[in-house]
C-alpha positions in Angstrom: 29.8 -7.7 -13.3 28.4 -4.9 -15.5 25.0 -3.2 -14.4 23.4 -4.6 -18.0 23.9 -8.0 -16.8 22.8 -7.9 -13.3 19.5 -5.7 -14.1 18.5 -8.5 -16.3 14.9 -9.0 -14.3 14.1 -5.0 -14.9 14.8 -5.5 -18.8 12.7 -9.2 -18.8 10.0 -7.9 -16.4 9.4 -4.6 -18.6 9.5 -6.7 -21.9 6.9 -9.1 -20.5 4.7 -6.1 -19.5 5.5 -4.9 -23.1 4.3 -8.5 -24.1 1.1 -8.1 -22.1 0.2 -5.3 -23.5 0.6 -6.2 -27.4 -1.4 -9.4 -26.7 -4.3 -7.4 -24.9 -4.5 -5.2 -28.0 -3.9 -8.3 -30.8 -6.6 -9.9 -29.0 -9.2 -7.0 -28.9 -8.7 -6.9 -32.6 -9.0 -10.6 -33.1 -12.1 -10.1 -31.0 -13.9 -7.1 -32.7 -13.2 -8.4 -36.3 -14.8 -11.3 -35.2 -18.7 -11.2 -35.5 -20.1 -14.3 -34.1 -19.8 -15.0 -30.5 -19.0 -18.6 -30.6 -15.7 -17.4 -32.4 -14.8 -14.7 -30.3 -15.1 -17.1 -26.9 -10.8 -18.9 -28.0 -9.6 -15.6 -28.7 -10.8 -13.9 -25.5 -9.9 -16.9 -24.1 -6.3 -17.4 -25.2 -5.2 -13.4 -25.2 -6.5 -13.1 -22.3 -4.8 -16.1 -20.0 -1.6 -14.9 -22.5 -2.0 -11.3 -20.8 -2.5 -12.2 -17.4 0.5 -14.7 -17.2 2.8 -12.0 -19.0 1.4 -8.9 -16.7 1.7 -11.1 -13.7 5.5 -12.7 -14.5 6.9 -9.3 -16.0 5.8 -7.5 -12.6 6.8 -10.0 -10.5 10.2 -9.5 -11.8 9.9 -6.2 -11.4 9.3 -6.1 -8.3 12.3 -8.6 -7.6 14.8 -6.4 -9.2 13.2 -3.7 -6.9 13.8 -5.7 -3.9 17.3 -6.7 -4.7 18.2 -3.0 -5.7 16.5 -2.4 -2.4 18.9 -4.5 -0.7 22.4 -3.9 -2.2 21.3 0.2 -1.1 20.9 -1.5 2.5 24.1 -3.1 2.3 25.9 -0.4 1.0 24.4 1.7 4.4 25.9 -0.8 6.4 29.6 -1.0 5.4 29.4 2.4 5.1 28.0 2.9 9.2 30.4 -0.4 10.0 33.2 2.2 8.6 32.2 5.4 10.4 32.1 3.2 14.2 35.6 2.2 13.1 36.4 6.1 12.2 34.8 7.5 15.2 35.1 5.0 18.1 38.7 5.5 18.4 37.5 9.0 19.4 34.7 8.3 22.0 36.6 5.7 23.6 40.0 7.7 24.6 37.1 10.6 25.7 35.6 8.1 27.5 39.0 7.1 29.5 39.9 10.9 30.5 39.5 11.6 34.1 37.2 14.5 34.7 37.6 16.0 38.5 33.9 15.9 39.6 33.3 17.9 42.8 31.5 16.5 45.7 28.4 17.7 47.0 29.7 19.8 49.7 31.5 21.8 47.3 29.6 22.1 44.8 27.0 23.6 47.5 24.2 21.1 46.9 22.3 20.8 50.0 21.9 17.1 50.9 19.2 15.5 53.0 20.7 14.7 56.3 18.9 12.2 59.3 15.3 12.5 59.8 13.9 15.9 61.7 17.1 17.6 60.8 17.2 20.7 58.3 19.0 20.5 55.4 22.0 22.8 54.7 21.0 25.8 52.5 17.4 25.2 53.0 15.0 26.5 54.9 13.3 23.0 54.9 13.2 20.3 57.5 13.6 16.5 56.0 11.0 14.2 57.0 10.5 10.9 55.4 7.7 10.6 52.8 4.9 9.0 54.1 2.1 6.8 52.1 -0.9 8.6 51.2 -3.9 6.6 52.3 -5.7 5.9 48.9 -9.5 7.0 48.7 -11.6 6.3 45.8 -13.8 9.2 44.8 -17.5 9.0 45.4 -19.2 8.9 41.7 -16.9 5.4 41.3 -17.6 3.9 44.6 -19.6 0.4 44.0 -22.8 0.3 46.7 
């Protein structure tokens, strides 16, 4: 479908805005030729309900046709990220499935905790279990 036909709400919402605006300005000039008030009440009256309801139509459908453009952009975002996965996936998965030798700890030379009391190889530290802390609350939040 050409672009002309489906951008039909941006070229009805801008001529309704176009609309809008002629009627506020016919009206104003209906108005100020007008010099008694009791006749210038149906012409502010009638251009004025005729501006609001073009103004408020015309940007409504602008704002649709922003929303939609707003959408097909999203969509196009999509196939194009659904495409790269199926690119790229192939790739991470066979990495993924490669064995890598991994040392163990012993050779790598990481010192691991042994029983409790006993010193750790490589370290100059003895293991001792953690212990809880006994919690104190400090004086200036104590409740008397």
């Amino acid at each position: 479908m050409p672009k002309s036909i489906r951008r039909w709400r941006l070229m009805t919402g801008a001529a309704l805005l176009l609309g809008a605006v002629v009627a506020a300005i016919v009206g104003y000039l209906k108005i100020s030729t007008e010099p008694s008030v009791a006749h210038q009440v149906p012409y502010l009256a009638s251009a004025g309900l005729a501006t609001l309801i073009l103004a408020v139509v015309g940007g409504a459908l602008l704002m649709a046709d922003q929303i939609r453009a707003e959408d097909d952009r999203v969509e196009e975002i999509e196939r194009s990220l659904v495409r790269m996965a199926e690119v790229v996936a192939p790739a991470v998965e066979q990495q993924a499935r490669i064995a890598v030798p991994v040392r163990s700890d012993d050779e790598a030379g990481i010192a691991k905790p042994k029983d409790e009391g006993e010193w750790a190889p490589g370290t100059s530290v003895k293991t001792t279990p953690a212990r809880p802390r006994k919690r104190t609350i400090p004086p200036a939040t104590r409740r008397h």
